[in-house]
Phi, psi and omega in degrees: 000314192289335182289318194290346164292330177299321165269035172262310162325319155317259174344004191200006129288341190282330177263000170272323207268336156257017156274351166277327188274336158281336158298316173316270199343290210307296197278345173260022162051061205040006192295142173284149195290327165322168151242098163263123192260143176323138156209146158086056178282349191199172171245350181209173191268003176233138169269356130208281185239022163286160182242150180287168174261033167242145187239182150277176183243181198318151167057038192236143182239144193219137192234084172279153154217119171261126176269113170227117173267192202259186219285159193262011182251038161282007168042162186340276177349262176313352169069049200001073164085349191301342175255003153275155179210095174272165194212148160191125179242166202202155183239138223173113195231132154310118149283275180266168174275043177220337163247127214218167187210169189171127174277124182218163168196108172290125159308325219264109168096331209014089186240134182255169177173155188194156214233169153207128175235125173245141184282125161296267199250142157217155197316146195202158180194140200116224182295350182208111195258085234222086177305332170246176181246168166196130189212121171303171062240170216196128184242191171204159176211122178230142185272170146239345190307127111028053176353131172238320191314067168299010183253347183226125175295142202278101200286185173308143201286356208264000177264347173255088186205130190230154179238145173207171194195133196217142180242114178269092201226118188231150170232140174227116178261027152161158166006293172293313163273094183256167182209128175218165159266114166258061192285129214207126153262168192195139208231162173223095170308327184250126198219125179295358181184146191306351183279334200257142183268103177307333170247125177252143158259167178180158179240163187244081170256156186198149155199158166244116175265101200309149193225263176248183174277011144250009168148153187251158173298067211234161191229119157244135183238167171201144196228160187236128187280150160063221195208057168301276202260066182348288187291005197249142199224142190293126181285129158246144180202140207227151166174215199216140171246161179224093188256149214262068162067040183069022193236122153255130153288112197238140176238154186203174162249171170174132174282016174210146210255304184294118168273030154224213181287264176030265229281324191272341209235351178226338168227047151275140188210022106358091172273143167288274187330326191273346191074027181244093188242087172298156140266179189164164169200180195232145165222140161219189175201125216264173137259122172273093177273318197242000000 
Protein backbone atom coordinates (compact mmCIF):
# COMPACT_ATOMS: atom_id res chain seq x y z
CA UNK A 1 0.00 0.00 0.00
CA UNK A 2 2.51 2.53 1.07
CA UNK A 3 4.40 1.69 -2.40
CA UNK A 4 1.46 2.23 -4.25
CA UNK A 5 0.93 5.52 -2.70
CA UNK A 6 4.12 6.55 -3.17
CA UNK A 7 4.18 6.05 -7.15
CA UNK A 8 0.64 7.63 -7.08
CA UNK A 9 2.41 10.66 -5.56
CA UNK A 10 5.45 10.55 -7.94
CA UNK A 11 3.07 10.37 -10.64
CA UNK A 12 0.78 12.96 -10.19
CA UNK A 13 3.82 15.46 -9.20
CA UNK A 14 5.32 14.55 -12.66
CA UNK A 15 2.01 15.74 -14.07
CA UNK A 16 1.48 18.92 -12.17
CA UNK A 17 4.79 19.91 -13.16
CA UNK A 18 4.61 19.26 -16.78
CA UNK A 19 1.06 21.10 -17.21
CA UNK A 20 2.50 23.97 -15.41
CA UNK A 21 5.58 23.90 -17.95
CA UNK A 22 2.91 23.91 -21.11
CA UNK A 23 0.97 26.29 -19.53
CA UNK A 24 4.15 29.01 -19.11
CA UNK A 25 4.84 27.43 -23.02
CA UNK A 26 0.91 28.49 -23.75
CA UNK A 27 0.93 32.12 -22.39
CA UNK A 28 4.33 33.05 -23.62
CA UNK A 29 3.53 31.39 -26.70
CA UNK A 30 6.51 29.13 -26.62
CA UNK A 31 8.96 32.27 -25.89
CA UNK A 32 11.69 31.67 -22.98
CA UNK A 33 10.94 33.80 -19.69
CA UNK A 34 13.92 36.17 -20.52
CA UNK A 35 13.97 38.91 -22.69
CA UNK A 36 17.11 39.01 -25.21
CA UNK A 37 17.69 42.44 -26.71
CA UNK A 38 19.48 42.96 -30.35
CA UNK A 39 23.14 44.27 -29.66
CA UNK A 40 26.00 45.67 -31.65
CA UNK A 41 23.30 46.63 -34.80
CA UNK A 42 26.63 49.17 -35.37
CA UNK A 43 29.93 49.49 -33.84
CA UNK A 44 29.32 52.82 -33.63
CA UNK A 45 26.79 55.58 -32.43
CA UNK A 46 27.41 57.13 -35.96
CA UNK A 47 26.95 55.28 -39.41
CA UNK A 48 29.52 57.45 -41.03
CA UNK A 49 27.96 60.77 -40.73
CA UNK A 50 24.44 59.63 -39.82
CA UNK A 51 24.11 59.41 -36.03
CA UNK A 52 23.32 55.17 -35.37
CA UNK A 53 20.60 53.70 -32.94
CA UNK A 54 23.53 52.88 -30.72
CA UNK A 55 24.65 55.21 -27.75
CA UNK A 56 27.49 54.90 -25.45
CA UNK A 57 26.62 53.56 -22.18
CA UNK A 58 26.42 55.55 -18.43
CA UNK A 59 29.24 56.99 -17.54
CA UNK A 60 31.40 56.67 -20.58
CA UNK A 61 33.02 59.61 -22.89
CA UNK A 62 33.64 59.03 -26.43
CA UNK A 63 36.19 61.87 -27.89
CA UNK A 64 35.69 61.72 -32.13
CA UNK A 65 37.39 63.80 -34.84
CA UNK A 66 35.80 63.40 -38.24
CA UNK A 67 38.21 63.98 -41.09
CA UNK A 68 37.45 64.89 -44.45
CA UNK A 69 39.85 66.02 -47.09
CA UNK A 70 39.03 67.54 -50.17
CA UNK A 71 37.61 66.17 -53.36
CA UNK A 72 39.92 63.73 -55.64
CA UNK A 73 39.21 65.40 -58.63
CA UNK A 74 41.33 68.61 -57.78
CA UNK A 75 43.92 66.18 -59.58
CA UNK A 76 47.66 65.63 -58.85
CA UNK A 77 48.37 69.65 -58.07
CA UNK A 78 45.92 69.12 -54.62
CA UNK A 79 47.28 65.73 -54.28
CA UNK A 80 43.70 64.60 -55.07
CA UNK A 81 42.36 66.51 -52.19
CA UNK A 82 44.91 65.15 -49.73
CA UNK A 83 46.17 68.64 -49.17
CA UNK A 84 42.94 69.79 -48.30
CA UNK A 85 41.11 68.96 -44.61
CA UNK A 86 38.32 69.99 -43.32
CA UNK A 87 37.73 68.58 -39.27
CA UNK A 88 35.20 68.28 -36.63
CA UNK A 89 35.63 66.93 -33.20
CA UNK A 90 33.25 66.05 -30.41
CA UNK A 91 32.49 64.91 -27.24
CA UNK A 92 29.40 62.39 -26.55
CA UNK A 93 28.53 61.02 -22.89
CA UNK A 94 26.00 58.38 -21.62
CA UNK A 95 23.89 59.61 -18.98
CA UNK A 96 22.50 56.86 -19.05
CA UNK A 97 22.19 53.54 -21.14
CA UNK A 98 19.31 55.13 -22.86
CA UNK A 99 20.37 58.49 -22.95
CA UNK A 100 23.24 60.27 -24.48
CA UNK A 101 24.34 63.84 -25.09
CA UNK A 102 27.26 65.40 -27.11
CA UNK A 103 28.84 68.62 -28.30
CA UNK A 104 30.72 69.12 -31.59
CA UNK A 105 32.42 71.99 -33.33
CA UNK A 106 33.36 72.29 -37.64
CA UNK A 107 35.88 73.87 -39.14
CA UNK A 108 33.44 74.09 -41.95
CA UNK A 109 31.51 77.10 -41.24
CA UNK A 110 33.43 77.30 -37.92
CA UNK A 111 29.82 76.02 -36.71
CA UNK A 112 29.37 74.39 -33.32
CA UNK A 113 26.30 71.95 -32.42
CA UNK A 114 24.96 69.43 -29.83
CA UNK A 115 22.51 66.77 -29.71
CA UNK A 116 20.56 64.71 -27.10
CA UNK A 117 19.46 60.88 -28.33
CA UNK A 118 17.52 58.81 -26.41
CA UNK A 119 16.41 54.80 -27.00
CA UNK A 120 12.31 54.90 -27.17
CA UNK A 121 12.30 51.38 -28.16
CA UNK A 122 14.99 48.07 -28.88
CA UNK A 123 14.66 45.34 -30.85
CA UNK A 124 14.03 42.23 -28.59
CA UNK A 125 12.76 38.63 -28.80
CA UNK A 126 11.30 36.60 -25.27
CA UNK A 127 9.34 37.80 -23.11
CA UNK A 128 8.86 40.86 -24.93
CA UNK A 129 8.89 40.66 -28.48
CA UNK A 130 10.04 44.16 -30.16
CA UNK A 131 10.71 43.49 -34.28
CA UNK A 132 12.63 47.20 -34.18
CA UNK A 133 14.79 49.74 -32.43
CA UNK A 134 13.66 53.27 -32.12
CA UNK A 135 15.64 56.08 -30.86
CA UNK A 136 14.78 60.02 -30.75
CA UNK A 137 17.26 62.80 -31.54
CA UNK A 138 16.87 66.26 -31.68
CA UNK A 139 20.33 69.17 -32.11
CA UNK A 140 20.65 72.41 -32.52
CA UNK A 141 23.94 74.01 -35.15
CA UNK A 142 24.84 77.61 -34.52
CA UNK A 143 27.12 79.23 -37.58
CA UNK A 144 29.87 81.70 -36.65
CA UNK A 145 31.83 82.60 -39.78
CA UNK A 146 32.71 86.03 -40.21
CA UNK A 147 29.65 88.11 -42.00
CA UNK A 148 31.18 88.40 -45.96
CA UNK A 149 27.70 89.25 -47.47
CA UNK A 150 27.76 92.59 -48.70
CA UNK A 151 24.48 92.46 -50.31
CA UNK A 152 22.53 91.50 -47.12
CA UNK A 153 22.81 92.62 -43.46
CA UNK A 154 24.47 90.54 -40.85
CA UNK A 155 21.94 89.11 -39.22
CA UNK A 156 21.84 88.21 -35.13
CA UNK A 157 23.90 85.42 -33.88
CA UNK A 158 20.54 83.41 -32.46
CA UNK A 159 19.20 83.79 -36.46
CA UNK A 160 22.21 81.34 -37.79
CA UNK A 161 20.93 78.93 -35.74
CA UNK A 162 19.45 75.52 -37.42
CA UNK A 163 17.56 73.17 -35.49
CA UNK A 164 16.48 69.44 -36.07
CA UNK A 165 14.68 66.48 -34.88
CA UNK A 166 14.90 62.65 -36.07
CA UNK A 167 13.26 59.09 -35.39
CA UNK A 168 16.12 56.52 -35.88
CA UNK A 169 14.19 53.18 -36.60
CA UNK A 170 16.37 50.39 -37.34
CA UNK A 171 16.32 46.63 -37.69
CA UNK A 172 18.90 44.10 -37.49
CA UNK A 173 18.09 41.01 -39.51
CA UNK A 174 20.67 38.98 -38.64
CA UNK A 175 24.17 38.65 -37.51
CA UNK A 176 25.37 40.19 -40.81
CA UNK A 177 22.85 42.74 -41.62
CA UNK A 178 21.38 45.86 -40.04
CA UNK A 179 19.25 48.26 -41.60
CA UNK A 180 17.77 52.04 -40.58
CA UNK A 181 15.56 54.60 -41.52
CA UNK A 182 15.80 58.45 -40.84
CA UNK A 183 13.14 60.49 -41.02
CA UNK A 184 14.13 63.92 -40.16
CA UNK A 185 12.76 67.64 -40.12
CA UNK A 186 15.00 70.47 -39.86
CA UNK A 187 14.16 74.25 -39.31
CA UNK A 188 16.54 77.22 -40.21
CA UNK A 189 16.02 80.26 -38.75
CA UNK A 190 18.16 81.97 -41.27
CA UNK A 191 17.09 81.53 -45.12
CA UNK A 192 19.46 83.98 -48.12
CA UNK A 193 15.91 84.61 -49.62
CA UNK A 194 11.98 84.67 -49.16
CA UNK A 195 11.86 81.35 -51.96
CA UNK A 196 13.97 79.21 -49.87
CA UNK A 197 11.73 77.22 -47.19
CA UNK A 198 13.06 77.79 -43.45
CA UNK A 199 11.66 73.89 -42.89
CA UNK A 200 13.07 71.15 -44.66
CA UNK A 201 12.04 67.59 -44.41
CA UNK A 202 14.44 64.65 -45.68
CA UNK A 203 14.99 60.88 -45.02
CA UNK A 204 18.14 59.22 -44.04
CA UNK A 205 18.89 55.61 -45.06
CA UNK A 206 21.97 53.30 -43.55
CA UNK A 207 23.03 49.86 -42.90
CA UNK A 208 26.02 47.76 -42.28
CA UNK A 209 27.20 44.09 -43.60
CA UNK A 210 29.19 42.02 -41.39
CA UNK A 211 32.17 41.21 -43.53
CA UNK A 212 33.97 39.32 -40.76
CA UNK A 213 34.26 39.88 -37.06
CA UNK A 214 36.67 42.91 -37.73
CA UNK A 215 35.07 44.05 -40.67
CA UNK A 216 32.33 45.76 -42.11
CA UNK A 217 30.84 47.33 -44.83
CA UNK A 218 28.46 50.59 -44.17
CA UNK A 219 26.28 53.35 -46.05
CA UNK A 220 24.35 56.22 -45.72
CA UNK A 221 22.63 58.16 -48.08
CA UNK A 222 20.22 61.17 -47.49
CA UNK A 223 17.80 62.81 -50.07
CA UNK A 224 15.49 65.80 -49.62
CA UNK A 225 12.01 64.72 -51.55
CA UNK A 226 10.38 67.41 -54.02
CA UNK A 227 12.15 70.53 -54.65
CA UNK A 228 12.93 71.81 -51.39
CA UNK A 229 16.41 72.55 -52.17
CA UNK A 230 17.08 73.25 -56.07
CA UNK A 231 21.02 73.39 -56.09
CA UNK A 232 21.16 70.31 -53.68
CA UNK A 233 22.42 67.11 -54.61
CA UNK A 234 21.79 63.77 -52.33
CA UNK A 235 24.82 63.13 -50.17
CA UNK A 236 25.97 59.35 -50.38
CA UNK A 237 28.70 58.00 -48.37
CA UNK A 238 29.63 54.37 -48.54
CA UNK A 239 32.74 53.05 -46.46
CA UNK A 240 34.30 50.58 -44.33
CA UNK A 241 34.56 50.02 -40.33
CA UNK A 242 37.47 48.34 -39.16
CA UNK A 243 37.76 47.23 -35.38
CA UNK A 244 40.86 47.74 -33.48
CA UNK A 245 41.28 46.36 -29.84
CA UNK A 246 37.64 47.19 -29.21
CA UNK A 247 37.88 50.47 -31.11
CA UNK A 248 36.45 51.29 -34.49
CA UNK A 249 38.34 53.01 -37.41
CA UNK A 250 35.90 54.11 -39.94
CA UNK A 251 37.14 55.09 -43.61
CA UNK A 252 34.44 56.25 -45.90
CA UNK A 253 34.00 57.97 -48.99
CA UNK A 254 31.42 60.81 -49.43
CA UNK A 255 30.29 63.61 -51.84
CA UNK A 256 29.93 66.17 -49.08
CA UNK A 257 32.68 68.10 -47.11
CA UNK A 258 30.12 68.59 -44.13
CA UNK A 259 29.80 66.71 -40.98
CA UNK A 260 27.16 67.55 -39.06
CA UNK A 261 22.88 67.80 -39.96
CA UNK A 262 23.01 71.35 -41.16
CA UNK A 263 25.47 70.53 -43.57
CA UNK A 264 25.24 66.87 -44.80
CA UNK A 265 20.98 67.29 -45.22
CA UNK A 266 21.04 70.60 -46.81
CA UNK A 267 24.01 71.63 -48.27
CA UNK A 268 25.29 69.24 -50.66
CA UNK A 269 26.28 70.01 -53.97
CA UNK A 270 28.58 67.03 -54.88
CA UNK A 271 28.43 64.94 -57.85
CA UNK A 272 30.00 61.36 -57.28
CA UNK A 273 29.93 61.03 -61.20
CA UNK A 274 31.82 64.46 -61.41
CA UNK A 275 34.70 63.33 -59.10
CA UNK A 276 33.42 65.40 -56.37
CA UNK A 277 34.73 62.67 -53.79
CA UNK A 278 36.12 63.27 -50.10
CA UNK A 279 38.04 60.45 -48.81
CA UNK A 280 37.64 60.78 -44.79
CA UNK A 281 37.57 59.00 -41.77
CA UNK A 282 36.34 58.95 -38.01
CA UNK A 283 38.35 57.98 -34.95
CA UNK A 284 37.35 57.84 -31.76
CA UNK A 285 38.33 57.28 -28.22
CA UNK A 286 36.36 56.19 -25.02
CA UNK A 287 36.78 57.35 -21.17
CA UNK A 288 35.39 55.17 -18.64
CA UNK A 289 34.43 58.21 -16.25
CA UNK A 290 32.59 56.77 -13.82
Amino acid sequence: MKNLLLAFILVFNSVHLFAQDDLEALLNDGAPLETEYAKYAFKSTRIINSHSIENVARGVLDFRILHRFGSVNGGAYQLFGLDQANVRFSFDYGISNRLMVGIGRSNVGKEYDSYVKYKILRQSTGKVNMPISITYAAGVVAGTLKWTDATLPEPPLGYRVTYYHQLLVARKFSEALTLQLTPTVLHRNWVNSNTDPNDIYALGIGGRVKINNRLATTFDYWMVPGNQLPNYNNTLSVGFDIETGGHVFQLHFTNNRGMNEKQFITEGNGQWLKGDIQFGFNLSRVFTIR
